[in-house]
Every structure is written in C-alpha cells, then in structure tokens.
C-alpha positions as CSV (number, residue, x, y, z in Angstrom):
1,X,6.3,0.0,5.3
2,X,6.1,1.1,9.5
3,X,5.0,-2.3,10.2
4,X,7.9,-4.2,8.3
5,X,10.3,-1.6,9.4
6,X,9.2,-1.6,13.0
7,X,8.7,2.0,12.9
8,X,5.8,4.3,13.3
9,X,3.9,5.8,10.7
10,X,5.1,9.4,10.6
11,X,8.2,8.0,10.2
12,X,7.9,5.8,7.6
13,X,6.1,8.4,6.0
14,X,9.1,11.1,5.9
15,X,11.3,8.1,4.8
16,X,9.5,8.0,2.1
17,X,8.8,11.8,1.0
18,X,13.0,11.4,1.3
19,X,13.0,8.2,-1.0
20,X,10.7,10.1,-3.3
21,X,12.6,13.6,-3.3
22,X,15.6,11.7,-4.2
23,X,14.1,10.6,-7.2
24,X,14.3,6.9,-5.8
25,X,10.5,6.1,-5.3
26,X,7.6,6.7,-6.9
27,X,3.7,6.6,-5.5
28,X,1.5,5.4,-8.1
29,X,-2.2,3.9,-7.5
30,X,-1.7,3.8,-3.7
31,X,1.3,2.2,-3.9
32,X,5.4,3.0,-3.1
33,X,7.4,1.7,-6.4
34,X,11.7,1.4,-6.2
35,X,12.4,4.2,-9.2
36,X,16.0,4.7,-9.1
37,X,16.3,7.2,-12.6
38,X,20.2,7.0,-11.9
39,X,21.4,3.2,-13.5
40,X,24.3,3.6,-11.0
41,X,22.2,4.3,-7.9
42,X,19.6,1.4,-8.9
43,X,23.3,-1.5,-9.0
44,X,24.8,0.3,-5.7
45,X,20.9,-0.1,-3.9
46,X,20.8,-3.8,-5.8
47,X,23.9,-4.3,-3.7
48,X,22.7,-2.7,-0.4
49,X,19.9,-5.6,-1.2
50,X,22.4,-8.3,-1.6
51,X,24.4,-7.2,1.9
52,X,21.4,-6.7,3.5
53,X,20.3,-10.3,2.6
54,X,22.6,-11.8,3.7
55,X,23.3,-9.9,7.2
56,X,19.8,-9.1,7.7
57,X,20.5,-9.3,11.6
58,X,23.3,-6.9,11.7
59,X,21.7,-4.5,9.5
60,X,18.6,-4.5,11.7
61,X,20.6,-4.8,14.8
62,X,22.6,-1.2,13.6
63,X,19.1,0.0,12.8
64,X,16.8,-0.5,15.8
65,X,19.8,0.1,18.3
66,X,19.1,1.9,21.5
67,X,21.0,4.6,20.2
68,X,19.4,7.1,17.9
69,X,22.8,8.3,17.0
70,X,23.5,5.1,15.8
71,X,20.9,4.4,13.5
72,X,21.2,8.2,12.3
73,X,25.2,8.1,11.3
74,X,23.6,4.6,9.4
75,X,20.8,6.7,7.7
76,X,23.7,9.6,7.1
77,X,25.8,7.1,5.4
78,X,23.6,6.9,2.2
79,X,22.8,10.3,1.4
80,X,24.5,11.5,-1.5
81,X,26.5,14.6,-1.0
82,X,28.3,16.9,-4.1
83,X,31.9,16.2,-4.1
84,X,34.0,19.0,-4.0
C-alpha cells in the first residue's frame, strides 16, 4: 500500500490500523481486505471509488500537496463523527 500510495511505510501502516479500527479492513493471511460491516459505508466508499476514478489527478494532486494541512483537512473529511 506505501508504494502505490507514495507514502512511507509507517505511514501506510497507521492508515491501516485506522482502516482496521474503523471496522473497514481486515488482515487475513498476510493480506489487507476492504470489510466495510456498515452496508451504508461500503455504497458511500463504492462512490469515493467512482469519483476517485474518474479524477484520479485531482484526488492525488489534494493528496500529495505541499501542504500537510491540505492533505490532513482531506483525510479529516472522512472520519465519521456522532452527530449531535
């Protein structure tokens, strides 16, 4: 996952301890499994898949911007929060 995400190890490997506490990926025999247990989250990340297909360059663009802040509001944008 670093090497397709252009992203260093330790990274990737919080990303995915943060995937997996969200209940949204699974490790099994060595490898990391999409396990969205929430039918709603699994159609709103199907979508994220669909935009992200067809703006791939955006998307990475916002991603691997200069700005750390940048790429952290983008990161901030899909955590789910208890509304109030």
């Amino acid at each position: 996952m670093a090497a397709r995400l252009y992203i260093d190890e330790s990274s990737a490997s919080r990303l995915l301890a943060d995937l997996q506490g969200h209940h949204l990926a699974r490790h099994e025999a060595g490898d990391w499994r999409f396990d969205a247990r929430d039918a709603e989250i699994a159609r709103i990340v199907d979508r994220l898949a669909g935009v992200y297909a067809r703006h791939v360059v955006e998307v990475a663009e916002l991603i691997h911007s200069t700005s750390d802040r940048k790429a952290q509001r983008f990161a901030d944008a899909f955590r789910w929060r208890k509304e109030t």
